[in-house]
KELUMBA-936783 format. One line per 8 residues: for each residue x, y, z of C-alpha. Coordinates in Angstrom, 2 decimals. Layout:
N
X,Y,Z  ...;
//
This chain:
418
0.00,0.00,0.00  0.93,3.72,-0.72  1.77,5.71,2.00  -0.27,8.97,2.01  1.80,12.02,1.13  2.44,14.19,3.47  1.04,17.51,3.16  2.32,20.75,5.21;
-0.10,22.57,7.62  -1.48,25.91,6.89  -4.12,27.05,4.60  -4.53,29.84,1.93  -4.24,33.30,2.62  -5.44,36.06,0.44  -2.08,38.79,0.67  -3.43,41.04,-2.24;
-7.21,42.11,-3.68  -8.67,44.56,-5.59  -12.21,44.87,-5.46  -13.14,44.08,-8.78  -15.95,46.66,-10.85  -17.28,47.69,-14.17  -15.01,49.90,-16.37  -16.55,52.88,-16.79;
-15.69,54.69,-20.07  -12.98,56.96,-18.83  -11.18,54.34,-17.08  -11.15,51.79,-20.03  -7.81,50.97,-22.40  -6.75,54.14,-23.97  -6.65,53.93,-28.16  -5.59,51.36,-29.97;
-6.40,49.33,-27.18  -10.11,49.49,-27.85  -12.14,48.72,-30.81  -15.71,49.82,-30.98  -17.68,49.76,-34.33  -21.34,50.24,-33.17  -22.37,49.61,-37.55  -20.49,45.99,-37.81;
-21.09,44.80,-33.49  -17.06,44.66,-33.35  -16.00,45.68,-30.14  -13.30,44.33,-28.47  -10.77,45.49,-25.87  -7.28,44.44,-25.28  -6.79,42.15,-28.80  -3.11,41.19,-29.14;
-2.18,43.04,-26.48  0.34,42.34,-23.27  -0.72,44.21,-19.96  1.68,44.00,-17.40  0.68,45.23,-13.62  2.66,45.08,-10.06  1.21,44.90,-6.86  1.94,44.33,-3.23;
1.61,42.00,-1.05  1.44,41.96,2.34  1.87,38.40,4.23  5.25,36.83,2.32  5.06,33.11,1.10  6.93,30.39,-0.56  3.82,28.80,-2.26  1.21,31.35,-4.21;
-1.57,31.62,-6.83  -2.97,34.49,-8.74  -6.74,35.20,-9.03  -7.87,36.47,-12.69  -11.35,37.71,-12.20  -13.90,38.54,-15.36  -16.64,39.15,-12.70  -18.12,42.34,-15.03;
-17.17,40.57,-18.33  -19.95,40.81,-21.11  -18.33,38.36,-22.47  -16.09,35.39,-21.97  -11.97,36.17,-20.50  -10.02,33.80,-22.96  -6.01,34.68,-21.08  -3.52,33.28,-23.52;
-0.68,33.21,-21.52  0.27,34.50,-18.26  3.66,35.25,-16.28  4.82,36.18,-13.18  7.99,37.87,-11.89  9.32,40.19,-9.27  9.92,43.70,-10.32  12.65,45.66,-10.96;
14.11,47.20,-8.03  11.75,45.68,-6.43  9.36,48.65,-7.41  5.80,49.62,-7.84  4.61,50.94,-11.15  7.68,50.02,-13.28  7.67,47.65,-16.63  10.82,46.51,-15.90;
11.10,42.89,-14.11  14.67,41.59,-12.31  16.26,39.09,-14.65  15.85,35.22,-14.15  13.00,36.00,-12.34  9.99,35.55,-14.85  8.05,31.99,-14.33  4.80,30.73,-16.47;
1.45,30.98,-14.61  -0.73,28.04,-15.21  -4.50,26.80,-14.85  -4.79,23.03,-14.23  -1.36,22.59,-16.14  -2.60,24.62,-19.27  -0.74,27.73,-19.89  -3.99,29.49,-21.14;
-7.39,30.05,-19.61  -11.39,30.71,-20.91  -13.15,32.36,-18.06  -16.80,32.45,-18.57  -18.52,36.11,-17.90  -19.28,36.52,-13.96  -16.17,34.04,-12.96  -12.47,33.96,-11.88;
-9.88,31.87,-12.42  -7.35,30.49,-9.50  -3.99,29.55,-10.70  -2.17,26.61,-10.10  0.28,27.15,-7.28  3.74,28.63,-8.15  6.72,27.84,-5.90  8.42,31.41,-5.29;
10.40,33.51,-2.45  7.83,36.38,-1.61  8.67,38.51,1.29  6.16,40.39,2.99  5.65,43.68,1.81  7.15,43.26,-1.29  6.17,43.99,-5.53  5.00,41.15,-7.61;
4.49,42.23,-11.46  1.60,39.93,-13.14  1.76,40.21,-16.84  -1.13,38.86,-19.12  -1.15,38.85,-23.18  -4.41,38.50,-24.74  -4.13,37.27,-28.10  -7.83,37.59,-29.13;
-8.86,40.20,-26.35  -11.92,40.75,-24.86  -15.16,40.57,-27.09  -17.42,42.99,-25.41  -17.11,46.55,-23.72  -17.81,45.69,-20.48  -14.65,44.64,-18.65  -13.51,44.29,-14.82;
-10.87,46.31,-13.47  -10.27,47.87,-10.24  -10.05,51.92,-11.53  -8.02,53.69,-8.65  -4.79,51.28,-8.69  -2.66,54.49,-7.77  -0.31,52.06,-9.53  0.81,52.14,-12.83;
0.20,49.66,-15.53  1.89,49.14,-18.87  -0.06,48.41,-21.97  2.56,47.18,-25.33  0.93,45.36,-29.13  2.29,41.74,-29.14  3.19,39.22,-27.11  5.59,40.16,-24.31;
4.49,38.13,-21.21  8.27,37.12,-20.63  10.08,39.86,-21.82  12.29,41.64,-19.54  10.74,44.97,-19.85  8.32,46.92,-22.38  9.93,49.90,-23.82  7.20,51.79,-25.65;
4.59,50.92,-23.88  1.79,52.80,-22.37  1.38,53.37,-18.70  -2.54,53.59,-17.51  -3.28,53.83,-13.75  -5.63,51.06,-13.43  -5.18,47.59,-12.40  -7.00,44.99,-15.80;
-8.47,41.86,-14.59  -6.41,40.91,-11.18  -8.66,39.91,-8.30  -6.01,38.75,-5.48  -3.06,36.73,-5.12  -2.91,33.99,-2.26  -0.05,32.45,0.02  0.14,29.36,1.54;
0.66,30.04,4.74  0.87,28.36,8.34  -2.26,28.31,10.79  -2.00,31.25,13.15  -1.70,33.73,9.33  -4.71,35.78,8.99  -6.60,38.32,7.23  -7.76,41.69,7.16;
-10.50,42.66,5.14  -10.99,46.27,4.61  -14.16,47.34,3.16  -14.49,50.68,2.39  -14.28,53.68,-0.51  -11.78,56.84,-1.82  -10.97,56.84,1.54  -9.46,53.52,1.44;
-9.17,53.21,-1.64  -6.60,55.76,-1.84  -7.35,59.12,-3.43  -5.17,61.49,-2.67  -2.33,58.92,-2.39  0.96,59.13,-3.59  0.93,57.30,-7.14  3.02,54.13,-7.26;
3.99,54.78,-3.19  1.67,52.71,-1.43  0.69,54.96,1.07  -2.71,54.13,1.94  -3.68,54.04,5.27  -4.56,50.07,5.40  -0.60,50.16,3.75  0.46,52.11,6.13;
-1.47,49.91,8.37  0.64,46.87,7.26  3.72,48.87,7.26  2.69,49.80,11.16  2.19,45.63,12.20  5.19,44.67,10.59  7.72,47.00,12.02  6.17,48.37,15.44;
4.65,44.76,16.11  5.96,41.95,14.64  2.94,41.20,12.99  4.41,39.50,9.82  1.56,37.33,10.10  -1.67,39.76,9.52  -2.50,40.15,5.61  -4.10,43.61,4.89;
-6.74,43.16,2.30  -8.08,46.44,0.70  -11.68,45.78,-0.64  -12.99,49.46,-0.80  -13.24,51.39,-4.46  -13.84,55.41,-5.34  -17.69,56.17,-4.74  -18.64,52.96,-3.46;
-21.83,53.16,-1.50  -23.24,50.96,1.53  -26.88,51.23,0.54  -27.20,51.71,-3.27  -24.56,49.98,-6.32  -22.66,53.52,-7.41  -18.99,52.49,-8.41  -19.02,49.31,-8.05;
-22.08,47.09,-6.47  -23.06,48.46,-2.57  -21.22,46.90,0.33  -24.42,44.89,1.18  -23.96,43.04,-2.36  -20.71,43.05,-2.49  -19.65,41.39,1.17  -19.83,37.62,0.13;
-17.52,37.94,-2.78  -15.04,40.06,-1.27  -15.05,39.24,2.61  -16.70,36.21,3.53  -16.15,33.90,0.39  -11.93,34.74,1.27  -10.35,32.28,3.32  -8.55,33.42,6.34;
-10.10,36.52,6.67  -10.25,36.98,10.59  -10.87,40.61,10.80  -13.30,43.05,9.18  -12.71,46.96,8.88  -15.99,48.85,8.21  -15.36,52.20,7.11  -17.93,53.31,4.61;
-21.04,55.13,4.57  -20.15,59.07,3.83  -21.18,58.62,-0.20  -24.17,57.15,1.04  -25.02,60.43,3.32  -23.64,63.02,0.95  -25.35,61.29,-2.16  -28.92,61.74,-0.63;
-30.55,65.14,-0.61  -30.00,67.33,2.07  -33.29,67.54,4.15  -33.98,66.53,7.34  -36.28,64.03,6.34  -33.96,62.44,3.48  -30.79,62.47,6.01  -32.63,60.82,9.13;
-33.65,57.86,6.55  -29.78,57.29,5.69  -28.80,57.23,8.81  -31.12,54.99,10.22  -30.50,52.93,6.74  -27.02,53.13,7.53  -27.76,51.86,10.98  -29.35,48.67,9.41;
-26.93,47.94,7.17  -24.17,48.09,9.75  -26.18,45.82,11.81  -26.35,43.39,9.05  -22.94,43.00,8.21  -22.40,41.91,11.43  -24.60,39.76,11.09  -23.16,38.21,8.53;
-19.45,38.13,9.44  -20.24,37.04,13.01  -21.68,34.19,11.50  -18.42,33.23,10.09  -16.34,33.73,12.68  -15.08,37.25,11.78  -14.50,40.35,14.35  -16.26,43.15,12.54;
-14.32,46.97,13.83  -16.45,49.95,13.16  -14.72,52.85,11.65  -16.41,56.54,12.79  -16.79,58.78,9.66  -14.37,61.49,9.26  -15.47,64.92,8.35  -16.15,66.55,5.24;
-17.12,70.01,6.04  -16.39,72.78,3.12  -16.50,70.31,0.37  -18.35,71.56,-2.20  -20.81,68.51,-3.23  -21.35,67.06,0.04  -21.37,69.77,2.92  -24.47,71.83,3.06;
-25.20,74.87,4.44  -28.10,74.00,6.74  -25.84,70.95,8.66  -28.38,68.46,7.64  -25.51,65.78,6.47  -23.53,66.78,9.06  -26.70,65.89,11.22  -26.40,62.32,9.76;
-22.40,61.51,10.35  -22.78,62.62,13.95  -25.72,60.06,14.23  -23.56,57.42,12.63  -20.85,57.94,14.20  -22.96,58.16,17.87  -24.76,54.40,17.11  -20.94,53.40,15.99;
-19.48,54.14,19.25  -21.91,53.85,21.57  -24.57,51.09,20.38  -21.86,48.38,21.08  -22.55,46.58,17.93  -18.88,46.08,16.38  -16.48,43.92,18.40  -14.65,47.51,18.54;
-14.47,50.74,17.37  -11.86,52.59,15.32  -12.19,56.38,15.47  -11.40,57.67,12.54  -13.58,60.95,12.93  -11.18,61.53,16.02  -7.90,60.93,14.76  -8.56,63.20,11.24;
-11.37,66.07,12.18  -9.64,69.83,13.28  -9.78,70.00,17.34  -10.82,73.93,16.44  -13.67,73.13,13.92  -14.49,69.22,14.13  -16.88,69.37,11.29  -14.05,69.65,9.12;
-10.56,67.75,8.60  -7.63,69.07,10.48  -5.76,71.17,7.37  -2.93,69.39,7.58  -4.30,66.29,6.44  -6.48,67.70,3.78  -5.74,67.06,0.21  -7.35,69.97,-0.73;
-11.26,69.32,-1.33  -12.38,69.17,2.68  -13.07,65.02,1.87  -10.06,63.44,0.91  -7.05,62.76,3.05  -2.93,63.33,1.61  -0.28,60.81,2.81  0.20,62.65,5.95;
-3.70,62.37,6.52  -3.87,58.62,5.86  -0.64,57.74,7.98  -2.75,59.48,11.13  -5.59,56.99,10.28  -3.35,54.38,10.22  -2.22,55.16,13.30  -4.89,55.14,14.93;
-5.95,51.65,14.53  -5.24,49.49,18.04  -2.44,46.70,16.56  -4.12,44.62,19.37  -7.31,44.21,17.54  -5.15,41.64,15.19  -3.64,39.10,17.58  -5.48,35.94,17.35;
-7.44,34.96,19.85  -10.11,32.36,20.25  -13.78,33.38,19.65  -15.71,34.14,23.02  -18.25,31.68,23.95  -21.43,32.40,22.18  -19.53,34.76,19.64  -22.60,35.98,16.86;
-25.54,34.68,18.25  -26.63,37.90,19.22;
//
C-alpha cells in the first residue's frame, strides 16, 4: 500500500485584492487598445495586447496563486498566456522585471485560460520567495482580447500599468509601452501560509481606496497599516486586504455594487479573513438630498446595514471593527449649508461608538477632524477638497488603529448569536 503524502499545515491566505468593478468609459484601455464599431457589433478590448501590472503583497510566502477575475465581463476572458515575476528594483509601477525572475502561470497545467462572464480563475500554485511587503508584477497577453465593452478592473490602482501590441508576457521589460493607472483583470493573489496567518479585510471607498495617495507609493492608510504591524509589532503574520473602491456606496450599487452586495464575494467567500474593517457610509449620506427628512432615513438605513454585516461576518467567525466617519465640512458637493448631512455623520458615528454593535471601534472621525472646527478635517491632512485625506492624513488613520485588535485569539463563547 501507498503511503499517504504528506502535506504541510497551513491554509490559503489572500495577501493582495482589488475589489473588482465595471469599467466605466474613462477608465477603459486608452486607443488602440479598444475597438468599438457600433455599424459591424465589433467591439473588443485588449486584442493582441500584453498588460503588465505590479502589486503588493502583504503576508510573504513560498507557495502562491494568482486570481484572474472577469466578474463584469460581457463576455467570456479567454487569457492566452500568463507570467509572473518580481519587479525591478523591487518597485511599484515600473515595466521593468529583475532578470531570471519571470516563471509561467498556469490553470490546471494549461498555460492558457477561458473564463466564462461573472467568474475567476485560481492559478495553479507557483513555488516562489515572496517577502512580505514586497512587488510582484503579473503580466497577461491576450491574443484575441476581450469581445465585449464591459470589462472588470479595479479603476483607482494608484499604480501604474503598462499596456505594449504583441506578445511580451516574458520579456524583460516593455519599452514603448503605455502606462494607464488602473489595475485589468487581477482579483487577489494567495499564500500558503501556516495556521495562526490571517486576514484583514478592509471594506471601504476613496478613503481607502486611496485618493489622494501618492501614485506608485503605497501609502494608503490600510498600507500604512501593514507597514505599522510589521515594524512596530511583529505582525508578519496579519495580511491587509483592501476591498474598498472610489464612490462605493453601503446602501445603493454607485462604483461598483453596494457593500451589502458586495460582502460575500469580497469578505466572507476569502479564506482566512479573521478581521473586518468597516469604514464606509459618507457617499451614502452626501449622495442623498439634504433635508432633514432624506438624512434621518440614511442614517437609520445606515444603521441597518451596519447591523447586518455583522450579522453576517459574526456568522463566520469574523471580528467586525467599526470605523467613525471622518469629516467633510467645506466640500463643495457634500457639505451643506443647513448641517443636515452633518446631522447624519454625527448620528452614525454616535450608534458606531456607543450602540456596542462592532467587536470595537476605530475612530477615525477623532484621529482626522480639526480639534478647532471638528466638522471639518484638520488642514494638515487635507488634500485639498475638505473630503479626501494626503499621505500625511492617511498615515494618522493608520495610526490610529489598536495593533491589538489583530492578535489571534479564540472566539468568546457564544460569539454571533446575538
Amino acid at each position: 500500500m501507498t503511503a499517504p503524502v504528506s502535506r504541510p499545515d497551513g491554509h490559503w491566505v489572500p495577501t493582495w485584492t482589488a475589489m473588482p468593478q465595471l469599467t466605466e468609459p474613462d477608465n477603459m484601455p486608452p486607443p488602440p487598445f479598444i475597438r468599438d464599431d457600433p455599424v459591424l457589433g465589433d467591439a473588443a478590448v485588449l486584442c493582441d495586447t500584453t498588460v503588465r501590472q505590479t502589486v503588493r503583497v502583504s503576508v510573504g510566502g513560498r507557495r502562491l496563486r494568482v486570481r484572474v477575475t472577469n466578474a463584469f465581463g460581457g463576455a467570456a476572458l479567454p487569457v492566452t498566456k500568463a507570467t509572473l515575476a518580481l519587479p525591478a528594483g523591487g518597485r511599484a509601477g515600473v515595466s521593468a522585471v529583475r532578470a531570471g525572475t519571470v516563471r509561467p502561470v498556469t490553470f490546471h497545467g494549461r498555460a492558457s485560460v477561458t473564463i466564462p462572464a461573472g467568474a475567476q480563475a485560481v492559478s495553479d500554485p507557483l513555488e516562489v520567495e515572496v517577502p512580505p511587503g514586497s512587488n510582484l508584477t503579473v503580466t497577461v497577453y491576450l491574443a484575441e482580447g476581450q469581445r465585449s465593452l464591459s470589462i472588470t478592473s479595479h479603476p483607482g490602482s494608484r499604480t501604474t500599468s503598462h499596456l505594449l501590441a504583441g506578445d511580451h508576457a516574458d520579456a524583460a521589460d516593455l519599452p514603448g509601452a503605455t502606462a494607464v493607472d488602473h489595475w485589468y483583470f487581477l482579483g487577489g493573489v494567495e499564500v500558503w501560509a501556516g495556521p495562526s496567518v490571517a486576514a484583514v479585510a478592509v471594506v471601504g471607498d476613496s478613503l481607502s481606496d486611496g485618493r489622494g495617495s501618492t501614485t506608485n507609493g503605497n501609502d494608503r492608510w490600510p498600507d500604512r497599516l501593514l507597514d505599522r504591524l510589521r515594524s512596530g509589532h511583529g505582525m508578519d503574520g496579519v495580511a491587509v486586504l483592501n476591498q474598498a473602491a472610489g464612490g462605493n456606496r453601503v446602501l445603493n450599487d454607485g462604483l461598483g455594487p453596494n457593500a451589502l452586495a458586495r460582502l460575500d464575494r469580497d469578505v466572507l467567500a476569502h479564506s482566512g479573513v479573521a478581521w473586518l474593517v468597516l469604514f464606509e457610509g459618507v457617499n451614502d449620506i452626501g449622495t442623498a438630498e439634504a433635508s432633514p427628512a432624506a438624512q434621518k432615513q440614511v442614517a437609520d438605513d445606515l444603521i441597518f446595514a451596519y447591523d447586518q454585516i455583522v450579522t453576517r461576518a459574526h456568522a463566520r467567525g469574523i471580528r467586525v471593527y467599526g470605523a467613525t466617519l471622518t469629516p467633510f465640512g467645506g466640500n463643495d458637493s457634500y457639505d451643506d449649508a443647513q448641517g443636515c448631512r452633518e446631522g447624519a455623520r454625527q448620528a452614525v458615528n454616535q450608534w458606531i461608538r456607543a450602540a456596542g454593535r462592532f467587536d470595537a471601534v476605530i475612530d477615525f472621525d477623532r484621529a482626522a477632524r480639526d480639534p478647532a472646527e471638528p466638522r471639518r478635517l484638520l488642514a494638515a491632512y487635507d488634500v485639498g477638497d475638505h473630503l479626501h485625506l494626503n499621505p500625511a492624513g492617511y498615515q494618522a488613520l493608520a495610526d490610529a488603529v489598536p495593533a491589538h485588535l489583530f492578535r489571534r485569539e479564540p472566539l468568546p463563547p457564544g460569539f454571533g448569536f446575538a
